[in-house]
ZAGU-972306 format. One record per residue (C-alpha): x, y, z; residue in three letters; chain. Coordinates in Angstrom, 3 decimals. Example, Ala and Ser with C-alpha at 12.3 -4.5 7.8 and 13.67 -1.06 7.14 Angstrom:
# ZAGU-972306
+----------+----------+----------+-----+-------+
|        u |        v |        w | res | chain |
+----------+----------+----------+-----+-------+
|   12.300 |   -4.500 |    7.800 | ala |     A |
|   13.670 |   -1.060 |    7.140 | ser |     A |
+----------+----------+----------+-----+-------+
//
This chain:
# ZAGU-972306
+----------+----------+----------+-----+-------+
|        u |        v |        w | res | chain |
+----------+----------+----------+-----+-------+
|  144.151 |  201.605 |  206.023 | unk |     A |
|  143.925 |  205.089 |  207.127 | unk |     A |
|  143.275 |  206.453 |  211.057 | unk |     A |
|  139.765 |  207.420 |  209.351 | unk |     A |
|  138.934 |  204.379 |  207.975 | unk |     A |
|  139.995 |  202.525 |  211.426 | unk |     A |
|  137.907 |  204.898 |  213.890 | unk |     A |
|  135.057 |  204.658 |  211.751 | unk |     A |
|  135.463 |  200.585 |  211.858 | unk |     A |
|  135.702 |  200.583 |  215.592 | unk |     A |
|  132.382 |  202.646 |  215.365 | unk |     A |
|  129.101 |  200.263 |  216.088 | unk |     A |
|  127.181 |  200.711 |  213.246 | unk |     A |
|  123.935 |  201.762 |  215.422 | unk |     A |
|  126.306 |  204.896 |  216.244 | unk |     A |
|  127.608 |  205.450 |  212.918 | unk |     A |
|  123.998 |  205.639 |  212.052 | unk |     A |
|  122.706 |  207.613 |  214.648 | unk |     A |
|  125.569 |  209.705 |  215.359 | unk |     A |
|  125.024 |  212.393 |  212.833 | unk |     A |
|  121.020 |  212.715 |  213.096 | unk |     A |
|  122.259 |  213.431 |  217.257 | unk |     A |
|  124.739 |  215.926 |  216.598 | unk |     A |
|  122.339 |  217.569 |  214.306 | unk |     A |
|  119.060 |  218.009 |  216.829 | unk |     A |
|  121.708 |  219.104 |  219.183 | unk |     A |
|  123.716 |  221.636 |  217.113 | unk |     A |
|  120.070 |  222.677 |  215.861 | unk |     A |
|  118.562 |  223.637 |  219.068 | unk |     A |
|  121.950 |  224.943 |  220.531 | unk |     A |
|  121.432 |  227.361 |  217.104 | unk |     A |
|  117.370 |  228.472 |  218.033 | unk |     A |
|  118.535 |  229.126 |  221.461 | unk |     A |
|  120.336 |  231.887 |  220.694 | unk |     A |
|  117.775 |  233.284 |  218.508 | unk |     A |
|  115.103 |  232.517 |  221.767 | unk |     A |
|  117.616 |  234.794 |  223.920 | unk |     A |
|  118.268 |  237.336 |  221.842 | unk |     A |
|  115.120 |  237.750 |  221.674 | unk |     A |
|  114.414 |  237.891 |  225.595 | unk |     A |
|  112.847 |  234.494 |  226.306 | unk |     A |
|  113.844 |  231.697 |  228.847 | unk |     A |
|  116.047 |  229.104 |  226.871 | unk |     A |
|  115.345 |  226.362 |  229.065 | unk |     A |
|  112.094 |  226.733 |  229.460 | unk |     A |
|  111.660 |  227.081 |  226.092 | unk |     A |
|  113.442 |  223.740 |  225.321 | unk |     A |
|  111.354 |  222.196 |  228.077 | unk |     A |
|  108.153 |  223.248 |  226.146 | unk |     A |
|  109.465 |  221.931 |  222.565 | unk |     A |
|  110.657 |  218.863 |  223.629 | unk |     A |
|  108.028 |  217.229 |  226.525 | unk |     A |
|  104.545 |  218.984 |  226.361 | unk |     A |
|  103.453 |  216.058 |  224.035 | unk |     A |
|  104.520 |  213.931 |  227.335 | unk |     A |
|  102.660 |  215.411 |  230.195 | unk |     A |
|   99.648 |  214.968 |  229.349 | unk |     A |
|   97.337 |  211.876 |  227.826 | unk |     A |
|   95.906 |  215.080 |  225.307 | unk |     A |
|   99.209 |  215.966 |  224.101 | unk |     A |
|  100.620 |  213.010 |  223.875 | unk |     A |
|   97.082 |  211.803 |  221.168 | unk |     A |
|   97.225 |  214.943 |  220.022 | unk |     A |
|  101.235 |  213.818 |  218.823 | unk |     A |
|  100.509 |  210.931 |  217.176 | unk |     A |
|   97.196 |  212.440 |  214.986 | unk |     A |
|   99.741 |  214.732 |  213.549 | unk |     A |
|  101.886 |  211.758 |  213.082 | unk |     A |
|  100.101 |  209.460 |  210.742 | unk |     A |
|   99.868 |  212.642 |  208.271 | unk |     A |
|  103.316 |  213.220 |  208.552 | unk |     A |
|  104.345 |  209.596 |  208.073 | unk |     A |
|  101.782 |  208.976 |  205.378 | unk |     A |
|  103.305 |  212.631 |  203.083 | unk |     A |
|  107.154 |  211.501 |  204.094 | unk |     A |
|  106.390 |  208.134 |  202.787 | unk |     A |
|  104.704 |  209.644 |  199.618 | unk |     A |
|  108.161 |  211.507 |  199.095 | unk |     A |
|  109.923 |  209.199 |  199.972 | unk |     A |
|  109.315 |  206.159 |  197.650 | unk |     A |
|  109.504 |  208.559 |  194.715 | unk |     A |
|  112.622 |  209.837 |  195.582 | unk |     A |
|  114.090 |  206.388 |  195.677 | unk |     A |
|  113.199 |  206.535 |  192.113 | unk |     A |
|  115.097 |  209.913 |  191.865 | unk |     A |
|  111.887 |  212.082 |  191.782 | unk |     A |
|  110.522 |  214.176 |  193.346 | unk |     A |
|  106.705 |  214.899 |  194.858 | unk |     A |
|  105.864 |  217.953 |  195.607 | unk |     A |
|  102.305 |  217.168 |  194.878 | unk |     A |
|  101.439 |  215.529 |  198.592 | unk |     A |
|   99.129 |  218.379 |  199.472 | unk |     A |
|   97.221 |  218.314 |  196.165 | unk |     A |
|   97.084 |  214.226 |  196.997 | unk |     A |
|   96.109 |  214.665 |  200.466 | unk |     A |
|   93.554 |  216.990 |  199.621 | unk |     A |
|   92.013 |  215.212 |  196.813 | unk |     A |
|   91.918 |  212.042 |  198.321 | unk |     A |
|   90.244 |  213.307 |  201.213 | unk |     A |
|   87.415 |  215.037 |  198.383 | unk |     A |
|   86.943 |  211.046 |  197.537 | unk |     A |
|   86.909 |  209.804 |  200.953 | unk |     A |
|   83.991 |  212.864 |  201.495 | unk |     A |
|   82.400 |  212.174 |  198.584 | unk |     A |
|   81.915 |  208.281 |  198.734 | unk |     A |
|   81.206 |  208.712 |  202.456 | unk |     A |
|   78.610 |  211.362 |  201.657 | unk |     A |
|   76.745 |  209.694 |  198.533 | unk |     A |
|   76.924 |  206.039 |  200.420 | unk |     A |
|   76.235 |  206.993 |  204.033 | unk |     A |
|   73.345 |  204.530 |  204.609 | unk |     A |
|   75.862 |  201.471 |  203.849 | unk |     A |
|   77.362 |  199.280 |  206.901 | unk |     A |
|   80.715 |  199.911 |  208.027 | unk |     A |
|   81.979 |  196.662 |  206.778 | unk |     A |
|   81.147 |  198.540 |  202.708 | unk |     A |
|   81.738 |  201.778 |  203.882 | unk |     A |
|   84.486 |  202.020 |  205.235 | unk |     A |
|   86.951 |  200.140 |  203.006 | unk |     A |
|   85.165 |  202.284 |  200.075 | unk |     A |
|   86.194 |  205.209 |  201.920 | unk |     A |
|   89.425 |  204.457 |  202.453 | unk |     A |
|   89.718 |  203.048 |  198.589 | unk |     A |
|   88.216 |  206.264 |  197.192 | unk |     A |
|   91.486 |  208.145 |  198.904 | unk |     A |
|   93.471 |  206.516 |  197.306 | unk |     A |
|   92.823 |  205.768 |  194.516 | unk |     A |
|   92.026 |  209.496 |  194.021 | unk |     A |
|   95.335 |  210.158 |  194.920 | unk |     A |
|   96.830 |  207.474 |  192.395 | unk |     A |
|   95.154 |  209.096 |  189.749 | unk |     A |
|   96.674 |  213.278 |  190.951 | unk |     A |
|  100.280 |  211.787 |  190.628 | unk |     A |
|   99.861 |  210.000 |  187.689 | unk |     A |
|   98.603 |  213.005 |  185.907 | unk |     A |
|  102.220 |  214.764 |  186.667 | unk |     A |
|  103.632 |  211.301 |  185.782 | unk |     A |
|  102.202 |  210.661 |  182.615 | unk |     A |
|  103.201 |  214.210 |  181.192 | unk |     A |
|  106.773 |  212.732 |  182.786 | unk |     A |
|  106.654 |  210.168 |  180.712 | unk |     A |
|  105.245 |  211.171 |  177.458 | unk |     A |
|  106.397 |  215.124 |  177.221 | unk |     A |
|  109.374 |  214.257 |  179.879 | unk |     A |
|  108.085 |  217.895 |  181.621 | unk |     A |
|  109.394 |  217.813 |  185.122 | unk |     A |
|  107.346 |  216.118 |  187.864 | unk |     A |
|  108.586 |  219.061 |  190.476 | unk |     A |
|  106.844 |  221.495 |  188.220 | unk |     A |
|  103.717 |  219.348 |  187.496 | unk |     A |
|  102.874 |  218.211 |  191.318 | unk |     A |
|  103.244 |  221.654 |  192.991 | unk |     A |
|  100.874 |  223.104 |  190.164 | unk |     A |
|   98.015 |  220.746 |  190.528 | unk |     A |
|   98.519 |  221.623 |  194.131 | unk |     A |
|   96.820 |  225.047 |  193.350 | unk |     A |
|   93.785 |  223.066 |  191.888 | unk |     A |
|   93.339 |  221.140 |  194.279 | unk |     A |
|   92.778 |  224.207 |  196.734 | unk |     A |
|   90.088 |  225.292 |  193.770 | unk |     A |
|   88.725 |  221.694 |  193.907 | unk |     A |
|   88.116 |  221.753 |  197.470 | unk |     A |
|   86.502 |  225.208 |  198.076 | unk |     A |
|   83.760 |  224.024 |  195.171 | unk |     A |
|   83.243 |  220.836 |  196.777 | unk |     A |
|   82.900 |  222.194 |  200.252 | unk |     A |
|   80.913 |  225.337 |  198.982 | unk |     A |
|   78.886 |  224.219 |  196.168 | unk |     A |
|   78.179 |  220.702 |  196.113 | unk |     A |
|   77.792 |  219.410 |  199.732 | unk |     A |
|   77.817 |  222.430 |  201.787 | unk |     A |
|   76.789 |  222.207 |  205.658 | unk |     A |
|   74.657 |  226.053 |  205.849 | unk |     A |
|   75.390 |  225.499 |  210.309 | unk |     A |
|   79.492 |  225.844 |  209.759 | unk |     A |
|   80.952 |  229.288 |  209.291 | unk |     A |
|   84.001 |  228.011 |  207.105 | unk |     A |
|   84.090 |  226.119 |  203.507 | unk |     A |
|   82.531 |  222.622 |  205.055 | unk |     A |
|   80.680 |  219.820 |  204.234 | unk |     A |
|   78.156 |  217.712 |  205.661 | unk |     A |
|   79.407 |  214.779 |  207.768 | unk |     A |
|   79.953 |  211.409 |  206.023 | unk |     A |
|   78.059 |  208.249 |  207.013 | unk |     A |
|   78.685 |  207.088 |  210.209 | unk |     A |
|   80.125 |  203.613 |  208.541 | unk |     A |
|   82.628 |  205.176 |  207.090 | unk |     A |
|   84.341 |  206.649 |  210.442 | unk |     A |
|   87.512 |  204.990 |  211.793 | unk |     A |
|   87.111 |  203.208 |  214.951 | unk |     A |
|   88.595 |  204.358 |  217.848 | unk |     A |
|   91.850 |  202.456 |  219.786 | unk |     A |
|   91.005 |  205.026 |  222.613 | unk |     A |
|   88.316 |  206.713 |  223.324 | unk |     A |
|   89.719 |  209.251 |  225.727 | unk |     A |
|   91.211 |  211.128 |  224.534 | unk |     A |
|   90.297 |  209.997 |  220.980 | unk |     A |
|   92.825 |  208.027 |  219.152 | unk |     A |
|   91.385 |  206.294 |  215.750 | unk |     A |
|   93.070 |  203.110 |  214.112 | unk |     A |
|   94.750 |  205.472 |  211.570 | unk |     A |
|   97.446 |  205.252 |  213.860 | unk |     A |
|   97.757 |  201.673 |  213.551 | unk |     A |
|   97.625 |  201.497 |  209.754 | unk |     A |
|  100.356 |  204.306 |  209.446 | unk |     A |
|  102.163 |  202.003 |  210.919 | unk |     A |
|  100.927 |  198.994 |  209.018 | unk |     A |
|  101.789 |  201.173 |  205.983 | unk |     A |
|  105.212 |  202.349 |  206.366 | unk |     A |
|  105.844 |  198.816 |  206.910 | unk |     A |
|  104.891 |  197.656 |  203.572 | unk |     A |
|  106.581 |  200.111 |  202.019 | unk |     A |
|  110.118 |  199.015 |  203.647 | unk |     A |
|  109.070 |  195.727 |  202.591 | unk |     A |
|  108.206 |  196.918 |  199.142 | unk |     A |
|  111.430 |  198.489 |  198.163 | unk |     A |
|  113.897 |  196.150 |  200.119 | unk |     A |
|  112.031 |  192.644 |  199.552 | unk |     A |
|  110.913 |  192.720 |  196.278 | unk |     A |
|  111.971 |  192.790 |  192.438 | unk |     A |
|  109.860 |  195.513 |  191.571 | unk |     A |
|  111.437 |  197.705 |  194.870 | unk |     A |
|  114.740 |  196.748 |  193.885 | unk |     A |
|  114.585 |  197.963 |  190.486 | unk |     A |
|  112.557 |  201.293 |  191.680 | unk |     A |
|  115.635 |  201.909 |  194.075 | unk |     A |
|  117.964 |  200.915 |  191.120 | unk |     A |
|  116.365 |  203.572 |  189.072 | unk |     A |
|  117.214 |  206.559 |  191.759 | unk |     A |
|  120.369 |  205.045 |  192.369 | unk |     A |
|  121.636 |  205.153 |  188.994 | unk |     A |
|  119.276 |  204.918 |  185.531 | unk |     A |
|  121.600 |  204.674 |  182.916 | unk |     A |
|  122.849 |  201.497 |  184.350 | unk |     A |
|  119.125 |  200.568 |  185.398 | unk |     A |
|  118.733 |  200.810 |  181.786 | unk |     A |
|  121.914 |  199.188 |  180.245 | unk |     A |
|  120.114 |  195.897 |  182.645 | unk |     A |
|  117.226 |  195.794 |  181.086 | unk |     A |
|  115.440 |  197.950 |  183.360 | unk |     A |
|  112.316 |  200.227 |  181.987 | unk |     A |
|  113.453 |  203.493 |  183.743 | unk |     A |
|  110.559 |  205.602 |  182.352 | unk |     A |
|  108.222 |  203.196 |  183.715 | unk |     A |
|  109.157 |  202.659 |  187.006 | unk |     A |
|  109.694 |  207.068 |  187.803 | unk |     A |
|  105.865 |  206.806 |  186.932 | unk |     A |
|  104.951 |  204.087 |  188.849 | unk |     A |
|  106.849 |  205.755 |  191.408 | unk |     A |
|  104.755 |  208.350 |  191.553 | unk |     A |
|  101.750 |  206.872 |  191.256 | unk |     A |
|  102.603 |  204.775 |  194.868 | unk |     A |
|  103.548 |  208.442 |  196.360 | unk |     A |
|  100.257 |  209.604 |  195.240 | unk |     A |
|   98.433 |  206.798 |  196.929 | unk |     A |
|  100.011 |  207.226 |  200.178 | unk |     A |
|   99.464 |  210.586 |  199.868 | unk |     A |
|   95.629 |  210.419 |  199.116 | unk |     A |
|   95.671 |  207.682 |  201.845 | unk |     A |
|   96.199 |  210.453 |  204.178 | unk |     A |
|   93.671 |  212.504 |  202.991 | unk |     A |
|   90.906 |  209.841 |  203.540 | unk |     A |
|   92.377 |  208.979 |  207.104 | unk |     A |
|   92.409 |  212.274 |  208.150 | unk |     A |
|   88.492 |  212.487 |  207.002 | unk |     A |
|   87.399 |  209.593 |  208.166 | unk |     A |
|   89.337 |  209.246 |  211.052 | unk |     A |
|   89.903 |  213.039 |  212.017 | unk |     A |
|   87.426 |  215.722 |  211.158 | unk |     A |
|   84.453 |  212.974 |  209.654 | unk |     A |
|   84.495 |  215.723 |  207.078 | unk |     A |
|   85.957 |  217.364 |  204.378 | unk |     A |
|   86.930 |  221.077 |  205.701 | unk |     A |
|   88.767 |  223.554 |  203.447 | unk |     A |
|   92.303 |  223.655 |  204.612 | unk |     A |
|   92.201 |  220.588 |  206.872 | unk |     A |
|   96.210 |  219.990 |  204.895 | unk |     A |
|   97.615 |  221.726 |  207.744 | unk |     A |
|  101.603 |  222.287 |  206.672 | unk |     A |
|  101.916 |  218.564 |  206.417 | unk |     A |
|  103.589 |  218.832 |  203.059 | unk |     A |
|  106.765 |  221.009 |  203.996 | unk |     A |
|  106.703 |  218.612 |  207.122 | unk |     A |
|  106.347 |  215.296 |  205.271 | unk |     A |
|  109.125 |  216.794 |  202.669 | unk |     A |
|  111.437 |  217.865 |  205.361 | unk |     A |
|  110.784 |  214.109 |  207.400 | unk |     A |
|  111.515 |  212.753 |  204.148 | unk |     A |
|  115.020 |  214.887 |  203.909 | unk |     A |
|  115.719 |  214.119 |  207.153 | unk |     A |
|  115.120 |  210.726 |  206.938 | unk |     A |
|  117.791 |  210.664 |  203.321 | unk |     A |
|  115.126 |  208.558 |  202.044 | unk |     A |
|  115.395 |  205.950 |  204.263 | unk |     A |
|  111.572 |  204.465 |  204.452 | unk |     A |
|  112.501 |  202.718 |  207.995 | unk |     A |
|  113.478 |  205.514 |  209.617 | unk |     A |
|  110.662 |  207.815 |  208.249 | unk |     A |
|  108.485 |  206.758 |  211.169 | unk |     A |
|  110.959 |  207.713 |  213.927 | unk |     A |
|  111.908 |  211.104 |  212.160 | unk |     A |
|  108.121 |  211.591 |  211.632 | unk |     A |
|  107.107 |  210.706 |  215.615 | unk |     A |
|  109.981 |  213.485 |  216.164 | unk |     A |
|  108.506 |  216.192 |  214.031 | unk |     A |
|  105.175 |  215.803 |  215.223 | unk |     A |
|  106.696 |  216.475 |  218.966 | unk |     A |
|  107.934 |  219.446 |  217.860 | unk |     A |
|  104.934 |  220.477 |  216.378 | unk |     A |
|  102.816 |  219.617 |  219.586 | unk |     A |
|  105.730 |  221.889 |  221.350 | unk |     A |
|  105.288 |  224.686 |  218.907 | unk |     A |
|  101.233 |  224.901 |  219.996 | unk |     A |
|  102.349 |  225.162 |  223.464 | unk |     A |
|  105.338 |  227.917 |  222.831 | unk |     A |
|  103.068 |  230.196 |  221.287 | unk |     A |
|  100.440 |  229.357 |  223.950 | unk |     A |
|  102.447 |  229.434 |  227.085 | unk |     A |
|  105.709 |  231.848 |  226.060 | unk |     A |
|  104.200 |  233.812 |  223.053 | unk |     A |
|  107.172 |  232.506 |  221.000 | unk |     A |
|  106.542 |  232.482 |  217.463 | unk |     A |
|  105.882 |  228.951 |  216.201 | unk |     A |
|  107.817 |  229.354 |  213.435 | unk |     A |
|  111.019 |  229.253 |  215.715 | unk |     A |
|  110.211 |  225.549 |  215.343 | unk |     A |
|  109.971 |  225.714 |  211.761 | unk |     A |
|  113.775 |  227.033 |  212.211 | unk |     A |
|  115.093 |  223.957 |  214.264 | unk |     A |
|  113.581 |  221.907 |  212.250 | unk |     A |
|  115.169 |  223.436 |  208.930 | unk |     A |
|  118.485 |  223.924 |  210.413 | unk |     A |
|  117.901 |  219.819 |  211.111 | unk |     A |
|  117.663 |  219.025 |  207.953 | unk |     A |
|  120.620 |  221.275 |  206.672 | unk |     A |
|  123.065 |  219.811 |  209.740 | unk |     A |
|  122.233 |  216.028 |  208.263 | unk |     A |
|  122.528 |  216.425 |  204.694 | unk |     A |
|  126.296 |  218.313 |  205.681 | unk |     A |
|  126.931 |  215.695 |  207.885 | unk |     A |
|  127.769 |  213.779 |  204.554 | unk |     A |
|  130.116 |  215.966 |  203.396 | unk |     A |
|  131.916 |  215.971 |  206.813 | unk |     A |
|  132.400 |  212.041 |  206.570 | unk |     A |
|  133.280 |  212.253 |  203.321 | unk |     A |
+----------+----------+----------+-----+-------+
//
């Protein structure tokens, strides 16, 4: 046995899971501070800002985890195809398309309860976002054209799709930007807290990315989806249907992507707005990275993200920092944990 093999033994496995996702945040930041002094700013200060202004305060702290259930919802959506060995690039088309549906429904059925509503709401999300991933995965499947090239394509419609619906079709004449009129009143989230305003989004992220561990660790059909990334030609030599499964893999990334769309209508802006997408598809892509996949720790990576993002607000605001230095750490994250691979191996 070599010295390697015995240090990495004595290692707790917490560590030797941890450890390199550590070593990365710090060697990350340690990087962006230099940038921050060359460029004249306070180092610490700035780190201070990053890392606790979603802590001070009850706002910034809500205002963290409403960018969090986005970013968990678009990691997951990458994530489960990419067990599969695909890749979505289409979350921002699905977010955006399933937050058309969630508009629409809650628009055209706003006199219904809550109890109808709401669930319809929801439903219309995602199944609207089922249906913008399978269109990538059914050219997959019968013209094997790339999904990578398909998702990030109907992305562009979907911006088209969105200006019309916001412009043309339900249009409120009071807002000065592409808008439409609020949905019914049953088809809003409720609210854990009410100040600051926290809706039960929250809660079913959470709900959520626990099914989806449970999906592709406890069940047949997860196995054989994870089998599939893993490796297909022996996926197929057991009698798996490969083909099948990198579709239905994207089809279960669409609907957590269009899943966020509807929560962030119903539960954010109780409208559809044109460009309410926010970056949350480089950050659910680069959660998704950093997580390697792993739907459990998606969450916790996600949760992370969205404190930087909270911090980036507040640099810009308070230091007049670009926010894009964030966009740095957070790259130079995801570079440090995919080499920390290649240093263990």
């Amino acid at each position: 046995m070599s010295v390697a093999t015995i240090s990495q033994s004595r290692l707790p496995r917490w560590l030797n899971a941890v450890g390199p996702y550590v070593v990365a945040v710090v060697v990350s930041f340690a990087a962006a501070g230099v940038f921050i002094g060359l460029m004249g700013f306070n180092v610490l200060r700035a780190y201070e800002t990053i890392l606790f202004t979603s802590f001070r305060t009850p706002n910034g702290f809500i205002q963290t985890l409403l960018k969090f259930v986005p970013l968990t919802l678009q990691a997951l959506a990458f994530t489960v195809p990419l067990a599969a060995g695909k890749f979505n690039i289409g979350g921002e088309g699905q977010l955006i398309v399933g937050g058309i549906a969630a508009a629409a429904v809650g628009i055209v059925f706003a006199g219904l309860p809550g109890i109808l509503l709401l669930p319809l709401v929801l439903l219309a999300s995602v199944v609207a976002g089922a249906i913008w991933a399978g269109i990538p995965g059914w050219l997959l499947y019968r013209f094997r054209i790339s999904e990578i090239l398909t998702t990030v394509l109907l992305n562009f419609v979907s911006f088209q799709l969105v200006n019309y619906v916001a412009v043309e079709i339900w249009p409120d004449p009071a807002a000065g930007h592409p808008t439409t009129v609020p949905i019914g009143m049953g088809g809003v989230l409720p609210l854990l807290i009410r100040r600051p305003p926290l809706h039960v989004g929250f809660f079913l992220a959470i709900v959520v990315a626990g099914l989806v561990y449970f999906y592709l660790t406890r069940t047949v059909t997860g196995y054989e989806l994870v089998a599939t990334g893993a490796n297909p030609r022996a996926a197929h030599v057991y009698g798996i249907d490969v083909r099948k499964l990198s579709v239905l893999s994207l089809v279960i990334g669409g609907m957590l992507g269009g899943l966020s769309g509807g929560i962030e209508v119903a539960g954010l802006h109780h409208r559809l707005i044109e460009g309410f997408q926010s970056n949350y598809l480089t950050l659910g892509i680069l959660t998704g990275l950093i997580a390697k996949g792993n739907s459990a720790a998606v969450p916790f990576v996600a949760f992370f993200l969205a404190v930087l993002e909270v911090g980036a607000s507040a640099l810009q605001r308070t230091m007049m920092i670009p926010g894009e230095m964030v966009i740095i750490v957070e790259a130079l994250i995801v570079l440090f944990v995919l080499l920390s691979d290649v240093v263990r191996r």
